[in-house]
C-alpha positions in Angstrom: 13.0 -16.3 159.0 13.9 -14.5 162.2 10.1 -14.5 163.1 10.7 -18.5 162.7 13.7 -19.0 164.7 12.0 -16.7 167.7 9.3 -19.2 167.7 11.3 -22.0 167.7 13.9 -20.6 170.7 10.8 -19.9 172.7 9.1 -23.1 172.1 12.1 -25.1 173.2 12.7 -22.4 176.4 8.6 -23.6 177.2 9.5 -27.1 176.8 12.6 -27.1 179.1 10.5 -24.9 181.8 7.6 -27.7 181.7 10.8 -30.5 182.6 10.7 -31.9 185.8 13.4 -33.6 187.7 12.7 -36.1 190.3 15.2 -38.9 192.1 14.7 -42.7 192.4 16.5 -45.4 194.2 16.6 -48.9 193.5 14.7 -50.3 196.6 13.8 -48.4 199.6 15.0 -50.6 201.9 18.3 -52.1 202.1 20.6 -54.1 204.4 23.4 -52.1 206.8 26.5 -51.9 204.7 24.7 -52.6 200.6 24.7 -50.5 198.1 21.7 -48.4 196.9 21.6 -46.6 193.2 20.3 -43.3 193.2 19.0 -41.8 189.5 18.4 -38.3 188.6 15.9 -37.8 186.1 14.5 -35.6 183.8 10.7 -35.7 182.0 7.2 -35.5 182.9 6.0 -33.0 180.4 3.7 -33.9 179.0 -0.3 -34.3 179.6 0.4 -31.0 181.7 3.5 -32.5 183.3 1.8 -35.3 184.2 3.0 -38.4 182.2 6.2 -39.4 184.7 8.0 -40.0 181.3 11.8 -39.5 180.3 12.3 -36.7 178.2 16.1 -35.5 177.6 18.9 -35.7 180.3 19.3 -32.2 182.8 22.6 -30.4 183.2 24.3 -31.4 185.8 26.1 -27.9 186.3 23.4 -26.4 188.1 22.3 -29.1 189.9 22.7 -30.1 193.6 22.3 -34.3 194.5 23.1 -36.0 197.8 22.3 -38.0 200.2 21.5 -37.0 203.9 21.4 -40.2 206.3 20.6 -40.6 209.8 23.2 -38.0 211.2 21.1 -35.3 209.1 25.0 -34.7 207.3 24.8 -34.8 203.4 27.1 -37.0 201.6 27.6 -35.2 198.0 26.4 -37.6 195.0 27.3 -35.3 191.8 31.4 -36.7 192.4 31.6 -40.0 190.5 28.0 -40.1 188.8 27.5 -41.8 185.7 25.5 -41.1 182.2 23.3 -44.0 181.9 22.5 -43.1 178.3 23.9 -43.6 174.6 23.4 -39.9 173.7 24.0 -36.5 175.0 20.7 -35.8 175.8 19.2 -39.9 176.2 19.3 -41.5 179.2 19.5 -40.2 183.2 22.3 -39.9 185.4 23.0 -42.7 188.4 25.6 -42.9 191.1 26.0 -46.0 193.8 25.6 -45.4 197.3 26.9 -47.8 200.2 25.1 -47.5 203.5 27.1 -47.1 206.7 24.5 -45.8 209.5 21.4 -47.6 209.9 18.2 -45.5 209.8 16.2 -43.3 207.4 17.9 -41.7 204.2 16.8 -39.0 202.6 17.8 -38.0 198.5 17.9 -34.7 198.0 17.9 -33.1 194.6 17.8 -29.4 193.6 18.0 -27.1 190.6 18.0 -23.1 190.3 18.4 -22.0 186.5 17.6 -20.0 183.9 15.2 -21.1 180.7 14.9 -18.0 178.9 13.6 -15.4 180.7 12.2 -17.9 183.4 13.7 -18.6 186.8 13.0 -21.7 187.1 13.7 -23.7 190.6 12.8 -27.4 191.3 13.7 -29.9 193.7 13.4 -33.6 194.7 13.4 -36.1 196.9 13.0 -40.0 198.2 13.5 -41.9 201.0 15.5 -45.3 201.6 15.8 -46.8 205.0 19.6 -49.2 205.6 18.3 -51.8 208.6 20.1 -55.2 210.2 16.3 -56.8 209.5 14.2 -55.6 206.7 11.5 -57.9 207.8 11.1 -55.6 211.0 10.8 -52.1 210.7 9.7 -49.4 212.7 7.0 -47.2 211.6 7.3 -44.5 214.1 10.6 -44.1 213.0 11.5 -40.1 212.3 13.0 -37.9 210.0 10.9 -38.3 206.8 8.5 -35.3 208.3 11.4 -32.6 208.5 11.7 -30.2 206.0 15.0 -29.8 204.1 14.1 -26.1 203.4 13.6 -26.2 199.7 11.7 -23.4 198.4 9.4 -25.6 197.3 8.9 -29.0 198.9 6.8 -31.5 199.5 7.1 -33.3 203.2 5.1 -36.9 203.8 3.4 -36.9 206.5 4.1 -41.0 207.3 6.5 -43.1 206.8 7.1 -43.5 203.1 8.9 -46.9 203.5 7.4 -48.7 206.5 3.9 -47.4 206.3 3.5 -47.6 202.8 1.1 -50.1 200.5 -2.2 -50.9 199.0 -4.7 -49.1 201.5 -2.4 -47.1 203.1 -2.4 -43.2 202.4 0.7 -41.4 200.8 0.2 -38.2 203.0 2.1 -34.7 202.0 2.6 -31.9 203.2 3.3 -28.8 200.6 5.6 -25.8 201.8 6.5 -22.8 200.3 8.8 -20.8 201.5 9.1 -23.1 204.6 5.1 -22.3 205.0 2.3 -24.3 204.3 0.6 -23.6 200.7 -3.0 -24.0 200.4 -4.9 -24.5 197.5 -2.3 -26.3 194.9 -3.1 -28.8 192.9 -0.6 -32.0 194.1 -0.7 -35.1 191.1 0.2 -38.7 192.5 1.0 -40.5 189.2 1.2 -44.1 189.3 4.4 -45.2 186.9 2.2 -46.0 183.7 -1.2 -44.5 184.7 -2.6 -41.6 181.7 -4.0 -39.0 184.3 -7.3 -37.4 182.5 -7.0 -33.7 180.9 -7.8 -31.2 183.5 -7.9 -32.0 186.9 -8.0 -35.6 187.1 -9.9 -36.3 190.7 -8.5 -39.8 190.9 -4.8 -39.2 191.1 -5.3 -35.3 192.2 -5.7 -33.7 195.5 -5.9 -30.1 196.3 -4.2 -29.0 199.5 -6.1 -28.4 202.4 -5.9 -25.3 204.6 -2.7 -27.1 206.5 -1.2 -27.8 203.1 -2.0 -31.0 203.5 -3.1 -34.0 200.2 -3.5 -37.5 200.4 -4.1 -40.7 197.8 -4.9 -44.0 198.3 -3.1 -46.3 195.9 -4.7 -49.6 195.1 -1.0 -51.7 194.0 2.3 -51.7 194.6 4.0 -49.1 192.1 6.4 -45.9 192.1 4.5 -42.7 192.7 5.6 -39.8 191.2 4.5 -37.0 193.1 4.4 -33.7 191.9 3.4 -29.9 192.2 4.1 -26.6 191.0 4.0 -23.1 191.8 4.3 -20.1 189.6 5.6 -16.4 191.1 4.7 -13.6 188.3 5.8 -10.9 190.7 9.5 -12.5 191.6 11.5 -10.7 188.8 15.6 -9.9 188.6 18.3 -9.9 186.6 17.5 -11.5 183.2 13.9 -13.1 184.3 10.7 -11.8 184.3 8.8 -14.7 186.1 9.4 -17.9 188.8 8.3 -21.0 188.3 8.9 -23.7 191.1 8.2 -27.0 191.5 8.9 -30.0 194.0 8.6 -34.2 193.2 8.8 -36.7 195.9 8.8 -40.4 194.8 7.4 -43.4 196.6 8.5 -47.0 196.0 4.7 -48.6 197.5 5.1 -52.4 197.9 2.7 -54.6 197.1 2.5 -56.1 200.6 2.4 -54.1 203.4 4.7 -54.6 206.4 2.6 -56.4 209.2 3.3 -53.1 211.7 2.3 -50.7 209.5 -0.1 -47.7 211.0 -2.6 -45.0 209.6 -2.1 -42.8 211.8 -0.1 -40.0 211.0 2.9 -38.5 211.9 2.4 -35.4 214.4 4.2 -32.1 212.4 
């Protein structure tokens, strides 16, 4: 019986270590002064965390979600959010967001806990952009190619609103520890794609020695973004291991704005 219930605690501590959180938004681009909806989710566990499926809801207690605009000052989200599902564990939580500066917007979401004797710490993040004219944008705009610091993160390269569609690469750059990290495996997963067992070259890229992965998509979809890092050696206090991982989602339309560029952004 005990033997049982040992497998069973650390079967459900393995599960909740594969989770990943990401954040989405409504629409990526907005009018000055409307409101954007920013969800927190939890899922993407399966097929080797590489499904971009709901599974469960995450704690909000050790989670950190806000929004940094155009000022580079966050505006805390976690005040005033909502559960969007029936059941304790169903659903994902939301909160409303009304634009005041014009410019880029960045989501930030992060997490440092404890799943049995695993640290685990993840973060998120997307990008909205509030403008008079959402028929003119700027692609050179800036902001979307500074790091936020996590300890894991995942930077674009271009603009992920205004140089985004069919064609156009999603570029990344992957930091660890605020340095480029060579060599991870980075999955782009199309909202509804099955990604192949293994490494699945179509929708995975391994960084290059900048830290640097690219994919093309062919349609407008949400990409889910993700990679992970494991840290045997970085032990303490009630964990024996680290596990990281970083998500960065990208609303691709299915027509791309008429200024859009390939050329990337200089880092």
């Amino acid at each position: 019986m005990r033997i049982a219930l040992f497998c069973l605690l650390a079967m459900t501590h393995a599960i909740a270590d594969a989770h990943d959180t990401w954040v989405e938004v409504n629409s990526p681009l907005v009018r000055l002064g409307d409101v954007v909806h920013i969800d927190l989710k939890l899922g993407n566990h399966g097929n080797g965390h590489r499904d971009f499926k709901l599974a469960s809801k995450i704690t909000l207690a050790p989670c950190q979600l806000s929004v940094v605009g155009p000022d580079g000052n966050p505006v805390d989200l976690k005040s005033g959010i909502a559960d969007a599902g029936y059941a304790p564990k169903e659903g994902y939580w939301t909160n409303r967001f009304v634009t005041k500066a014009e410019g880029l917007h960045v989501v930030s979401h992060t997490l440092d806990t404890l799943h049995g004797t695993t640290r685990a710490i993840k973060s998120g993040k997307t990008y909205f952009i509030a403008s008079k004219k959402l028929d003119e944008l700027n692609p050179h705009d800036t902001g979307f190619e500074k790091p936020l610091g996590h300890p894991l993160e995942l930077v674009p390269v271009m603009n992920t609103v205004a140089n985004t569609g069919p064609g156009l690469p999603i570029r990344v750059k992957l930091y660890y520890q605020s340095k480029p990290l060579t060599g991870a495996r980075v999955s782009f997963i199309p909202r509804g794609a099955v990604l192949a067992e293994g490494f699945d070259k179509e929708f995975e890229r391994s960084t290059d020695a900048e830290g640097v992965a690219e994919f093309i998509p062919k349609e407008g979809n949400v990409v889910l973004v993700v990679v992970h890092h494991s840290a045997p050696e970085q032990k303490g206090d009630g964990y024996d291991k680290t596990n990281y991982a970083a998500t960065l989602t990208v609303a691709v339309p299915h027509v791309v704005f008429p200024n859009a560029v390939k050329t990337a952004a200089t880092q």
